[in-house]
Each structure stands twice: as C-alpha cells, then as structure tokens.
C-alpha positions in Angstrom: -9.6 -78.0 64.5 -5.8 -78.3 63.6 -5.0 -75.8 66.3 -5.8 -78.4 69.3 -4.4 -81.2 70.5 -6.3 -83.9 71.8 -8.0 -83.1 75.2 -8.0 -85.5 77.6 -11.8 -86.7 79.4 -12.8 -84.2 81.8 -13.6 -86.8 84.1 -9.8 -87.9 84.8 -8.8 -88.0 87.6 -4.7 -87.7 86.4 -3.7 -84.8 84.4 0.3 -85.4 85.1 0.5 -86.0 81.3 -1.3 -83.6 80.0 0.2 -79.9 79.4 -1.8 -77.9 81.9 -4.9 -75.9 81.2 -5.8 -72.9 81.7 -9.6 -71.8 83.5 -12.4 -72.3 81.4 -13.7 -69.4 82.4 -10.8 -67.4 81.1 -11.2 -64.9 78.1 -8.2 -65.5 76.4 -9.1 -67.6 73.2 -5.8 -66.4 71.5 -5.0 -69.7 71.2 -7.8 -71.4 69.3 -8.4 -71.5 65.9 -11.7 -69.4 65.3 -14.5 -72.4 65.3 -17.7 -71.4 62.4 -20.4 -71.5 63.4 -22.3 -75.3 61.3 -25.5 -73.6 60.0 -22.6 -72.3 57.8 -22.4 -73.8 54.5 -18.7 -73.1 53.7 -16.9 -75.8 55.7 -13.7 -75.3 53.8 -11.6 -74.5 57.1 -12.5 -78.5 58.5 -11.3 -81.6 56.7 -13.6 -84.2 56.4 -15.1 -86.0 59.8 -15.3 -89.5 59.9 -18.7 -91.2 61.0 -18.8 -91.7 64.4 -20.6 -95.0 63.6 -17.0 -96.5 62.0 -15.5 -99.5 63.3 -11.9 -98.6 62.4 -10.1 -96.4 64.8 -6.4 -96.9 63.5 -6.0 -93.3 63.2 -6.7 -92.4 66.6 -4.7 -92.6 69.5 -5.2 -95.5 71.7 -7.3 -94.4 74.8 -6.4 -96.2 77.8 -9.0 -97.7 80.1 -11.1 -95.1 82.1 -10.6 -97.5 85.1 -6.8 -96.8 85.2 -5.7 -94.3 87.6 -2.4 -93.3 86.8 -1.4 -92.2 82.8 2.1 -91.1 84.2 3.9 -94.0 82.5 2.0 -94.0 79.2 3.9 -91.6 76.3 2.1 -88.6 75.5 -0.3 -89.5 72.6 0.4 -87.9 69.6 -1.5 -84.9 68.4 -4.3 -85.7 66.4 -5.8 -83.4 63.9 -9.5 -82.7 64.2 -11.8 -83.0 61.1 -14.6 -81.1 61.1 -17.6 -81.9 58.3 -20.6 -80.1 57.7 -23.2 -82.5 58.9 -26.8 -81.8 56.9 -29.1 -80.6 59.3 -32.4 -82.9 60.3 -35.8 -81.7 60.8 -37.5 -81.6 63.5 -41.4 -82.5 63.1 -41.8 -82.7 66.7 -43.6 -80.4 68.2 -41.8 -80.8 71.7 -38.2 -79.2 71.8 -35.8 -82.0 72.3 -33.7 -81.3 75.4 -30.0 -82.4 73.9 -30.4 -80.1 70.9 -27.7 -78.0 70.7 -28.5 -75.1 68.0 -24.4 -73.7 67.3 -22.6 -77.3 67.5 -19.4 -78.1 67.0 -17.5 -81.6 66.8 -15.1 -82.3 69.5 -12.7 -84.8 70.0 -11.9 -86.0 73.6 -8.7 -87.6 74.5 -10.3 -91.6 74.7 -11.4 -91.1 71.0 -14.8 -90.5 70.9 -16.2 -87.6 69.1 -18.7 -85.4 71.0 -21.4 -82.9 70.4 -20.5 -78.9 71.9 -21.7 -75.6 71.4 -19.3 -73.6 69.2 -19.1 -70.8 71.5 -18.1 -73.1 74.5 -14.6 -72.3 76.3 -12.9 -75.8 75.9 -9.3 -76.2 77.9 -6.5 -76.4 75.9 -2.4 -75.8 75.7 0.0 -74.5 73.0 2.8 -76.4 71.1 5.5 -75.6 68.8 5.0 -75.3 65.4 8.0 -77.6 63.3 8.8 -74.5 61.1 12.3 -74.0 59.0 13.0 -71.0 57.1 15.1 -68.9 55.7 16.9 -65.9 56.5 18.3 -63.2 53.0 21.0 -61.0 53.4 21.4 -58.0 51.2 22.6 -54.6 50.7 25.8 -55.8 52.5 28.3 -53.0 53.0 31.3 -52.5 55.1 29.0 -51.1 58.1 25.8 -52.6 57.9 23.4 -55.1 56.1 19.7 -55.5 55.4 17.9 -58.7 56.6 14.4 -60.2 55.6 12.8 -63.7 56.3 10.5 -66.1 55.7 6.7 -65.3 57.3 6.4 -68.2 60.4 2.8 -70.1 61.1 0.1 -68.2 62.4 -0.2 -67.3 65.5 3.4 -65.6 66.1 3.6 -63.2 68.0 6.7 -61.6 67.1 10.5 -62.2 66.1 13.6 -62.0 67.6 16.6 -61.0 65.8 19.8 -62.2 67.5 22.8 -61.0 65.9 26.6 -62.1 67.4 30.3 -61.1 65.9 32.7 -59.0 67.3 30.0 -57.8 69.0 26.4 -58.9 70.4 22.9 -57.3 69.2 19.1 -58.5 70.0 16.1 -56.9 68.1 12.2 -57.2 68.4 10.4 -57.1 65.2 6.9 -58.1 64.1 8.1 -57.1 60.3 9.9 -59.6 57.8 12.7 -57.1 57.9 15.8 -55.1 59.7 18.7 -53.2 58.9 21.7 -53.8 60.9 24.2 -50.9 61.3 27.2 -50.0 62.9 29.3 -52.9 61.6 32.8 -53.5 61.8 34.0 -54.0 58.2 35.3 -57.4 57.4 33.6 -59.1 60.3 31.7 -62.8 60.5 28.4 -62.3 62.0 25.6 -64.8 62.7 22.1 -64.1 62.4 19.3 -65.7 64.4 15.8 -65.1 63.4 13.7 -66.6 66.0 9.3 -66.5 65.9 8.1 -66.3 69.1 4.4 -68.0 69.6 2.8 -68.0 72.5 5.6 -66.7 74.6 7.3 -69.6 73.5 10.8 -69.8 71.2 10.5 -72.1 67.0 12.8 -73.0 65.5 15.4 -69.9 64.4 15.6 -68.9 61.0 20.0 -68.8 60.8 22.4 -67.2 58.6 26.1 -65.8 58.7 27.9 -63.1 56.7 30.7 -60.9 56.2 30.9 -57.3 56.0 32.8 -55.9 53.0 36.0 -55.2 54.0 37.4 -51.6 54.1 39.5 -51.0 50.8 43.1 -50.2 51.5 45.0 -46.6 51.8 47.6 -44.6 50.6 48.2 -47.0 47.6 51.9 -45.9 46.6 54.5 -47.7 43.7 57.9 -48.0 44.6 61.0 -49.4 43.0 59.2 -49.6 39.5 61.9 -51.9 37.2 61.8 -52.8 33.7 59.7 -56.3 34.8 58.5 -55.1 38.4 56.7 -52.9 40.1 57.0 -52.5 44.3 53.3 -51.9 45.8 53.0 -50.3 49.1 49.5 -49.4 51.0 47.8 -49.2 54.6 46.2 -51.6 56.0 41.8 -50.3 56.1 40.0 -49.9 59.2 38.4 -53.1 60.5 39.1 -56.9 59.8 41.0 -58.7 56.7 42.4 -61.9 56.4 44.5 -61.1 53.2 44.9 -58.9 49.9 44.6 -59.6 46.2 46.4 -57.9 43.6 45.1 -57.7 40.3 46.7 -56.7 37.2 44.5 -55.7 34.2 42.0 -58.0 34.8 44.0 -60.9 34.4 46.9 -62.1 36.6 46.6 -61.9 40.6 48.3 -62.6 43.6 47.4 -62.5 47.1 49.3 -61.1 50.0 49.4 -61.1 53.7 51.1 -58.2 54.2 50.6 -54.4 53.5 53.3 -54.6 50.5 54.1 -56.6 47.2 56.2 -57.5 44.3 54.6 -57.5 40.9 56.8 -59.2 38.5 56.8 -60.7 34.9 56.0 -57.7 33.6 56.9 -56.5 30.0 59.4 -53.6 29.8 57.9 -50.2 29.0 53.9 -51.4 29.2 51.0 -49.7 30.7 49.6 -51.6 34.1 46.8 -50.7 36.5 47.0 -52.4 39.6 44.4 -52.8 41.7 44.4 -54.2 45.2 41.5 -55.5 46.7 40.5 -56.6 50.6 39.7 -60.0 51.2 38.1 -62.0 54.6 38.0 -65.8 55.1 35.5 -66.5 52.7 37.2 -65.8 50.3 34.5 -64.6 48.3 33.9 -61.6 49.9 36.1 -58.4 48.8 36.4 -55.0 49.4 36.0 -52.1 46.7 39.4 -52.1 44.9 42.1 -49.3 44.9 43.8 -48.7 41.6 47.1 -47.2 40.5 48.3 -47.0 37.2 52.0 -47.1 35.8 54.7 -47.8 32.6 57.2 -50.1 33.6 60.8 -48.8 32.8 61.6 -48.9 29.2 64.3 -51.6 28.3 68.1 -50.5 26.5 68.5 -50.0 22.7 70.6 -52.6 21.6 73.3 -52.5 18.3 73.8 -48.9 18.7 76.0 -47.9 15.6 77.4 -44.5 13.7 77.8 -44.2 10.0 78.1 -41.4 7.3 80.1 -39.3 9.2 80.6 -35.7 7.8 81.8 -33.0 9.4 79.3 -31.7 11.1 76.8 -34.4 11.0 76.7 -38.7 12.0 74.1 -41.1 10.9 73.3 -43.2 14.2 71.2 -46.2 14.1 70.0 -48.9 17.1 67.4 -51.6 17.7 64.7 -50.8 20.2 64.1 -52.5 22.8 62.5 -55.8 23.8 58.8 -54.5 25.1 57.5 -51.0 24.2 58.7 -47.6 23.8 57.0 -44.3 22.4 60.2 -42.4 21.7 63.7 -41.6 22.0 66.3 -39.2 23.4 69.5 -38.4 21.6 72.0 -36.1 23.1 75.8 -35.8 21.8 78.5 -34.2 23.7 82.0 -33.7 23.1 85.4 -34.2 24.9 84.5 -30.8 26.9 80.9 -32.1 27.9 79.5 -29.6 25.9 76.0 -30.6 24.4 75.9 -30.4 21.1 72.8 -32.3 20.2 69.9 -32.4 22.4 66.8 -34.3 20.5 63.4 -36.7 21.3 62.7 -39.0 18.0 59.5 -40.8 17.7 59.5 -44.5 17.6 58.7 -45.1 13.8 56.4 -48.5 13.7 57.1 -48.9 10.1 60.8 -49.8 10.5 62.4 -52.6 12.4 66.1 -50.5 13.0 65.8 -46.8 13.8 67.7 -44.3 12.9 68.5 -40.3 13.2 71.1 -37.9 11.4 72.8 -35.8 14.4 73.8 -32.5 12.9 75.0 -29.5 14.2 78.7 -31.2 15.0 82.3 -29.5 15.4 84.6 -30.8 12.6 87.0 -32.6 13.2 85.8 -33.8 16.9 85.8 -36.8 19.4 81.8 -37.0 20.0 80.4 -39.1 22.6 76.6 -40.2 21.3 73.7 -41.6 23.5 70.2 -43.0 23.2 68.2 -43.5 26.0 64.0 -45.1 25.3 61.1 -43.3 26.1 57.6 -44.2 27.5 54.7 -41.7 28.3 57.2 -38.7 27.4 58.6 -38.7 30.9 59.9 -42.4 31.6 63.6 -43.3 30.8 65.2 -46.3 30.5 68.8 -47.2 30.6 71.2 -44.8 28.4 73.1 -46.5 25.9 76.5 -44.4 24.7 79.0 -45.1 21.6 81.7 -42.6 20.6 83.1 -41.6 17.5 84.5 -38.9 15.2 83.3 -35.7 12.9 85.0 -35.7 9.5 87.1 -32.4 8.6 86.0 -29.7 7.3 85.3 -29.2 3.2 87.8 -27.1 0.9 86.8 -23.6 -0.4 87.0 -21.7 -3.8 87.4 -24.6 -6.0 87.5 -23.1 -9.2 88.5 -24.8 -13.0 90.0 -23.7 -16.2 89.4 -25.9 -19.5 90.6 -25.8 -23.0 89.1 -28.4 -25.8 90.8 -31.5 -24.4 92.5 -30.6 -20.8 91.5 -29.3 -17.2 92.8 -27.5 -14.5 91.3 -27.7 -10.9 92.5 -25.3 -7.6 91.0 -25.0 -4.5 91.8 -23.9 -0.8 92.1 -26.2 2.1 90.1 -26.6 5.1 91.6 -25.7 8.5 92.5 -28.6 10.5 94.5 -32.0 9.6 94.2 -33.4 6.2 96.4 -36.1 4.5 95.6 -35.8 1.6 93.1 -34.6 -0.9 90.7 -37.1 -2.8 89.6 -36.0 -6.5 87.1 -37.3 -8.7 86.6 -36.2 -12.1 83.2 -37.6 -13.7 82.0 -37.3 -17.4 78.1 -37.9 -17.9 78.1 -39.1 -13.9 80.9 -42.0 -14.9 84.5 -41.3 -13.0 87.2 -40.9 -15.1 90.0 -42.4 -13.4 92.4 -40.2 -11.5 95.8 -41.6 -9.6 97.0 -38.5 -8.3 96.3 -38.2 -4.2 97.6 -34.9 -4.2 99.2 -32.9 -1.7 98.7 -29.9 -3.0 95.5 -28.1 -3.8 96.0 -28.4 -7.2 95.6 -30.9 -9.9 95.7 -31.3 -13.7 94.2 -33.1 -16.3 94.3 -33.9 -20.2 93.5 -36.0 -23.5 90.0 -35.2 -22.7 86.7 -34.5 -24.6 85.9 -31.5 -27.0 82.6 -29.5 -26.0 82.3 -32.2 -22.9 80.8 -31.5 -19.5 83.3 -32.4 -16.7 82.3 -32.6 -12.8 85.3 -32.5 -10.5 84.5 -33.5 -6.5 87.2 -33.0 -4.3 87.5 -33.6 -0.4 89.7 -33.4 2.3 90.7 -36.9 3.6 92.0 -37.7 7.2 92.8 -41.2 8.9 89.1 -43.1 7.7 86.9 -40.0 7.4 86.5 -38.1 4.5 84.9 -34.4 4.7 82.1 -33.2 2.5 83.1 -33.3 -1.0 82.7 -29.7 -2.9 82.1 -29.8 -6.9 82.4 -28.1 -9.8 81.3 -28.4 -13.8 82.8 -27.3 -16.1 82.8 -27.5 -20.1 86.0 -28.2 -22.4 86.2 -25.7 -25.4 84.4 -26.9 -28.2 86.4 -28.1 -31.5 85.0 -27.2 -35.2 82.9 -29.7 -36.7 84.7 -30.5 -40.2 83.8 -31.4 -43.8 80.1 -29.7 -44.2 78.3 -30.4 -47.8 75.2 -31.3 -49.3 74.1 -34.7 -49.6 70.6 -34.2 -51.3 68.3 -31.0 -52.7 65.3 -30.5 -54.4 62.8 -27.6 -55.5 62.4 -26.6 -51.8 64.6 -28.9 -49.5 68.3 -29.3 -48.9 70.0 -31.5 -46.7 73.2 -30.8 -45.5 76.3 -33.1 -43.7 78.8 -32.9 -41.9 81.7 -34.4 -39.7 81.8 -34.4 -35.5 84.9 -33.2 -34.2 87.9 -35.0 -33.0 86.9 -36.4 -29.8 83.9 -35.0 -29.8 81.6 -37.0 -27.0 78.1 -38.8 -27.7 75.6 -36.3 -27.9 77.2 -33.2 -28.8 74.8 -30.2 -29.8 75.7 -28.2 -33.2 74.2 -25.1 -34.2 73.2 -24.9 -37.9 72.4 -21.5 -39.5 70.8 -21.3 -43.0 70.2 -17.9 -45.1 69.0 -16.3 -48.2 70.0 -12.7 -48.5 67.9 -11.9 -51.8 65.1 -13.2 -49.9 66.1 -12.4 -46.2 65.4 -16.0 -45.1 67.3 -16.9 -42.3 67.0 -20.0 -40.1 68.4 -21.1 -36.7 68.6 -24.8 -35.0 69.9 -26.6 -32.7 70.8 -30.7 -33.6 73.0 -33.5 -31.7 73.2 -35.1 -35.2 75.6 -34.5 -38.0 72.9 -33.8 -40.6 70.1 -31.5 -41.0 67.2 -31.1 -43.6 65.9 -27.1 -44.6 62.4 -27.5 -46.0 60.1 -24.7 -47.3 62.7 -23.4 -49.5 62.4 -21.1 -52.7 63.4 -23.0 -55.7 66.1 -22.0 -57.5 67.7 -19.3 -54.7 71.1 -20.1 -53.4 71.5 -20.7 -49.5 74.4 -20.1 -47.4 74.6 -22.6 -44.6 77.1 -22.5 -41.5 77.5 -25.4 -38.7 79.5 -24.7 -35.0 79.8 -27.0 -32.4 78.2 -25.3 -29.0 78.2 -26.5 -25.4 76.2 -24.4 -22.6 79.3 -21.8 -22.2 80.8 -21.5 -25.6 80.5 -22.1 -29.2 83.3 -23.2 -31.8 84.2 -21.2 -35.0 81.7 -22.0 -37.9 82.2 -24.0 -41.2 80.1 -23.3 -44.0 79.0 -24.0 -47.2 76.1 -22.9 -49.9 73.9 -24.2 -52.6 71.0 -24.0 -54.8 67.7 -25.5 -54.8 66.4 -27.2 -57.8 65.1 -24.3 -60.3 61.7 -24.0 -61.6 62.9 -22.2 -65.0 60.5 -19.4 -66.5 61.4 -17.8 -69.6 60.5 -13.8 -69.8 60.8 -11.7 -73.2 62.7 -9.1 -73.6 61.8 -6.5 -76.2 64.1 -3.8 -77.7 63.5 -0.5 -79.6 66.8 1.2 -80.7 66.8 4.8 -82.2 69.9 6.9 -82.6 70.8 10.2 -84.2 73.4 8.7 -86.0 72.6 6.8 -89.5 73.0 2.9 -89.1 74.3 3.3 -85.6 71.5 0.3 -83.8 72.4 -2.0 -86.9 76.0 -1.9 -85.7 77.2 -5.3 -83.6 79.2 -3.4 -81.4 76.0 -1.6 -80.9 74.1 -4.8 -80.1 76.8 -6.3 -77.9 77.1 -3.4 -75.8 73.3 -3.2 -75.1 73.4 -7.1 -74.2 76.7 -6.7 -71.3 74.7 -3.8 -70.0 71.6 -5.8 -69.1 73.6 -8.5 -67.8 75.2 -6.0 -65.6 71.8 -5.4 -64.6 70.5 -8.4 -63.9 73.6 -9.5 -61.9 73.4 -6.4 -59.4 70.1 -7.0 -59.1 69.8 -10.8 -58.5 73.8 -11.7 -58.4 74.8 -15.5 -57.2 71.9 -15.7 -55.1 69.2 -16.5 -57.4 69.6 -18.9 -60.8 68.9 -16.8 -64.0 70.5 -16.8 -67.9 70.1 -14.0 -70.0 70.3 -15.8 -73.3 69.5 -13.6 -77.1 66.8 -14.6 -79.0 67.9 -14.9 -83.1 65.2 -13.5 -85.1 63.8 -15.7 -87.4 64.1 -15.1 -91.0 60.3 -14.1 -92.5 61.4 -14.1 -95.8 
C-alpha cells in the first residue's frame, strides 16, 4: 500500500489538513497502487503487517483525540507506509453466514492508527504527492548544431517529461521516451537542460544538465610573413560563438589567441610545421574540429663561404650550411657584365660537415662574383650569400721538347692575356729537379742530366697569385752505350754474361741483350734492368755471339758485344783413308799425305768454322811388327 498516504477517519469532522479528496464514486483509480486480491498466495507486493493485537505503536503517527475539533494547528503527519501480510484464512464450521465477513479483504490503515478490514475492490479517497526522485540527464553526439539527450526512467506513475532547454535561445519538448535530439544549435553556445517527470499533473524534481555546442572551426586559414623562426597565421573568425583559439604545432607546443591572427615563433630555420588552429568556448574543454596548414620555415644563410683551386675556367667554393635544415643549394656565378655563367642546385650531402662544389665553365682571366643561397622543399630560399674572386689565365700551347743523352730543351706558346711570368717544373720519376729560371720567354734549357731517363716538364702561365693550368710533356734523354760486356761464368749449356751501366745512367734502366748461334740459328732476345744475364739451354761446345744496348721507350743506344763457347762434350770420329794413284809411290809421298790433311781441314773449317769446337788431329799408325 506504499502508494497511499495515511487517510484520515471518515468520521472527522475537519479536513483543513488533509490534501483534498476526490468522490468516492469517481472511476479514476490512476492513482492507487493495484490492491491483490488476499485468497492470493503471492503477497510479495505488501511488506509484512504488524498484528493488530501489538502494544507498540512507535511507528505510527500519533492520532490526536477524536474529541478534538480542529486539526488545523497540528503538522501534517508523516506518510506512513502500509504493510500488507497475507493473513491464513480461518474456517468457518458454522453453518450460519457471519454478517461481517468480507470475502475480497484488504487491510487499511486510517489516519488515528488503527488497521481496518475493506473489500479490495472498495473506492477509498485518497491524494497524490511528489515522489523525492534525482536523476541524471547524458549528453551525446554533441555537434556544432545539435545534441542527443537521454535520462534516467522516473518512479511509476509519470505521466510524461518535459524537456526545457534555454541558451541563446529557449525550447520546451513533451516526451514520454528516455530520449531527444535537439537541433538547430548555435555552435559554441552554453545551454541548460531541464528534464522534468510530470506525475499526476504535478512537476519532480528536474533531471539538469548544461553543455556546449562544438564550436565552428575557423576559415580561410592563410600564412603570412613566414621568417627563418616565425610564421604569421591569419583566419576568419566561424559562424557562431567562441571565446578564444588554440594553436597547435605538431602536436606539441600551443598557444591561445583572442584574436583572428597569430605569431608562431621559436621555430627552427628550414623545418617542416603543420599548424593547426582549433575553436575554443569557456570550458575550455570543448573545441572545434581543427584547420591545418602546413609550411618550411625560411632556410637560414650559409656561413664561411670560401673559393680555392682557382683555374681558369673553374673555382673550388666551399661554405657551412646553415643552423636548422636545408635539402639543397643554388650556386650561380656571374661576372663584371652580370652575365650568368654558372647556374646550378647541389644536394645537401649528410655525409660531410663543410660542402663544397667545383664551378666550371668560367672566362679566364675574369672578376667572378659567386653566390650560394639554401634550399628547402625545392622551392624555398633563404638568404643569398655572395664572395668574389678571380679565374686564373689561360694554359700555354704546343709545348714541345728536344733531348739528347744528358740535356733538354722545352718551347711553348703563350696564352693570350697577362702573364708575368712562366713557372717550369722538370720532374724525374715524379721528384722535381730543381729549376731557377722564371723565364720570360717561352723557352728554357736544361743539362747534366740522365742517360736513357724519362723527364716530365710542366709549365704554366703565372699572374699576380693565380697560376693557369699547367700543360706537360715527357720526354726521354738518348740513351748512352752500356760498356765493358764479358763472361763471368759458362758451362756445357749456360753462359752468363756482364756488363757495365752507362755514365749516368738512372736506377732502373732497361738493356736489351741479344744472344745467337749461326751454325745452329739460335737466336735469343730479352729485356733486363740488371747488368747481367744468364743463357741456359745452350749446345755444348758452339760459340755464341752476344750483344747488349741500352733502350728506353723511344730509342735504343749502339750495341757492344762479345762471344764465347760453351763447355765442350768432346767426341772423337775416325777418319779412314784409301789412296790410289796412277803414278808409282805417289800416296807414300809426305807431300802427298800433307796435302790430303790441309784439304780436310779446309773442309771442316767451311763447314763448321769458329762457331763450333773441333780438332782434326792424325792418327800414327802403330807399328805391327
């Protein structure tokens, strides 16, 4: 019976206190709680009633005396909840009905306190009170024109809600769901909610909450003024409220602004930065979708810009890059006429500190003004930085040299333009062989030099500090006859021969060495830089002529030579003689004999001469007697 208050005896005869009641006889039990019917035997809707027998009464109200005939000045008594038991049901043996039997009872309380039998389908009077009720009211889907609500379900008995909305402008809404979209918003804009049941025509307790609408994100973000550590934002202020703007940069430093326009700076020269401006209201919690722009700040200046190993048509410039970052550089050169001459973009190179670049393509002889200017994203230029400086002279022509085995002669023809003087260099093996000479003249001359040596000559043109291109030349002296060639050892089929370098002849000087055999048409060809050589698979006994020269790559110096034999393996052969003659004792003769003997040695030397070892030698007979 929770859904009554306590009802005061019907007998009263003042109701001033009481909340009026309506006609028994009306229809409208909206307001009561649904009474079961007690033959039931699920009671769980009714606490527990207490027995009507019990002595203690501390939990009901105080019930004034009956006698008393005006309640005005006595405080309302405070609802008291009705318990309702299931009583067990008593048999009735009597015959005769007994007249205060109700069949359908139910257990009333009246307002003196005692509890009282009714029939369950009896109209009672009765009155309607609020229901002490807080809840809760969720906002979601918030956007900058609308928001979805939903709330906590009130008591039974509610017949409704009313939404009450109020901001920048004022909205009311019936609902009997647990949920509402608002729309139409103004972006940015505070509004408070009211959520308020509504029970028996009567108002609970609202269910409250308050919001902002996300902002409108700004317009037209624009950079201006972009420096080497700034960066000038400009936009439109959105449709609708804001309170203020935040800046963020990368995702990790902010600022905040009141007005439609910033200055970023701290920023490193030549980085990459996405700025992103967001809408803010009072909250400060609350923020609108951002709008982003990206940019490079300006590249910084090169620093130490420098030029070295000027020629003439080319200068070696070098720089340090600058503090932050940079992707490339341009190089342009121009001379006293503004005429480009050079016109380049160099990658930066990560893997050195200074960088560096040959300009070529120069004038000789020329006042060049240089420049270097750093690079980001291709298109973004820093600050040029110039230095100026000078193209050497051009390099002589037709240098051409004349040698004989110990001096040299060198000629060329100048360049055009100025030129002091003329630097030589003569080198031997890539040492410089000291010259004092600056001449003048495109000529100069040198002696007491090397036999069968390689000489370089470089020559340039020299004016003020700047030399031009050197131009250079090698050239051979004529070689010099080695001297003094013999045989230091020989056996059955080697021979070693030896022999003396020539005067001033240089370390590693080549000699050709020739050996040959006519009778056997052997002949042998090598080249040494040592002053002895060893012939091996010789024929024993056979004489070889040998020959030595001294050679360089262009010429080759008049032989020496010598011979000798090889050790002889002697074999004796038999010679064997018939004479016959018409005349009488003529082969007994000893002129006969001798004659015969200096015509086969005659022989024998046309046929193997001084180049092979033989002896013809007679045999004396031996006596047999």
């Amino acid at each position: 019976m929770s859904s009554f208050t306590s009802v005061p005896d019907l007998n009263t005869t003042n109701m001033t206190s009481f909340t009026s009641v309506p006609d028994l006889n009306t229809t409208n039990m909206s307001s009561f709680t649904s009474v079961p019917d007690l033959n039931m035997t699920n009671m769980t809707s009714f606490t527990s009633v207490p027995d009507l027998n019990t002595t203690n009464m501390s939990s009901f109200t105080s019930v004034p005396d009956q006698d008393e005939e005006d309640f005005t000045t006595m405080a309302p008594p405070l609802p008291v909840e009705g318990d309702c038991v299931c009583s067990p049901m008593l048999l009735h043996t009597d015959l005769e009905p007994d007249e205060d039997y109700i069949e359908d009872s139910c257990v009333a309380m009246l307002s003196f306190g005692p509890w009282v039998e009714k029939s369950c389908s009896d109209l009672l009077p009765f009155f309607c009170y609020e229901d002490r009720f807080f809840g809760h009211v969720n906002v979601t889907n918030v956007t900058c024109g609308g928001a979805s609500l939903s709330w906590l379900l009130a008591p039974d008995g509610i017949s409704h809600y009313r939404v009450e909305v109020t901001g920048d402008k004022q909205m009311t809404e019936i609902q009997t769901n647990l949920t509402t979209d608002l729309f139409n918003l103004t972006a940015g804009t505070l509004y408070s909610v009211q959520v308020i049941p509504v029970k028996c025509e009567r108002d609970l307790n609202p269910q409250e909450v308050s919001f902002y609408t996300i902002p409108n994100k700004v317009r037209n973000l624009t950079l201006t003024n972009v420096t080497e550590r700034s960066v000038f934002l400009m936009w439109n202020k959105p449709a609708g409220n804001s309170d203020f703007y935040l800046i963020v940069v990368d995702d990790e430093k902010n600022n905040r602004s009141n007005t439609e326009g910033t200055e970023f700076d701290g920023l490193m020269p030549g980085s990459l930065y996405t700025f992103t401006v967001l809408t803010g209201v009072r909250d400060n919690i609350t923020l609108s979708e951002g709008s982003s722009i990206s940019t490079y700040t300006k590249p910084g200046k090169v620093s130490d810009l420098c030029v070295t190993e000027n020629t003439n048509i080319s200068l070696l410039l070098s720089w340090m890059p600058p503090e932050g970052h940079s992707t490339s550089f341009c190089v342009q050169a121009v001379d006293d006429s503004n005429y480009q001459w050079f016109d380049q973009e160099m990658n930066y190179n990560s893997t050195q500190t200074r960088q560096q670049l040959k300009v070529t393509g120069l004038p000789m002889g020329s006042r060049i003004t240089l420049s270097v200017t750093a690079l980001v994203n291709g298109t973004l230029k820093g600050d040029k930085v110039t230095i100026v400086n000078y193209t050497a002279p051009g390099p002589i022509s037709n240098l051409i040299l004349q040698t004989t085995h110990n001096s040299l002669c060198a000629t060329w023809t100048p360049s055009s333009g100025n030129c002091s003087y003329f630097a030589v260099i003569l080198q031997l093996d890539g040492e410089n062989v000291t010259i004092t000479k600056k001449p003048t003249e495109p000529v100069v001359e040198v002696s007491s030099l090397k036999t069968a040596a390689k000489y370089t000559v470089l020559v340039s043109c020299v004016s003020g500090h700047l030399h031009s291109p050197q131009v250079q030349r090698s050239k051979f002296t004529l070689p010099s006859p080695p001297t003094d060639a013999k045989v230091v050892s020989a056996n059955k089929s080697h021979i070693t021969f030896q022999w003396k370098a020539p005067e001033s002849a240089v370390r590693g000087t080549r000699y050709a060495v020739h050996l040959n055999s006519s009778f056997w048409g052997h002949n042998q060809s090598e080249l040494s830089n040592k002053t002895t050589y060893t012939f091996g698979n010789l024929k024993s006994g056979t004489n070889y002529m040998f020959e030595v020269r001294t050679v360089t790559d262009e010429a080759r110096s008049p032989q020496i030579t010598t011979s000798h034999f090889t050790e002889s393996e002697e074999i004796e052969i038999g010679l064997s003689m018939m004479c016959s003659s018409t005349s009488p004792l003529l082969c007994a003769n000893a002129t006969s004999e001798e004659s015969i003997i200096l015509q086969l040695e005659a022989h024998f030397n046309q046929l193997l001469g001084h180049d092979i070892s033989w002896n013809l030698k007679k045999q004396e007979q031996e006596d047999t007697a």
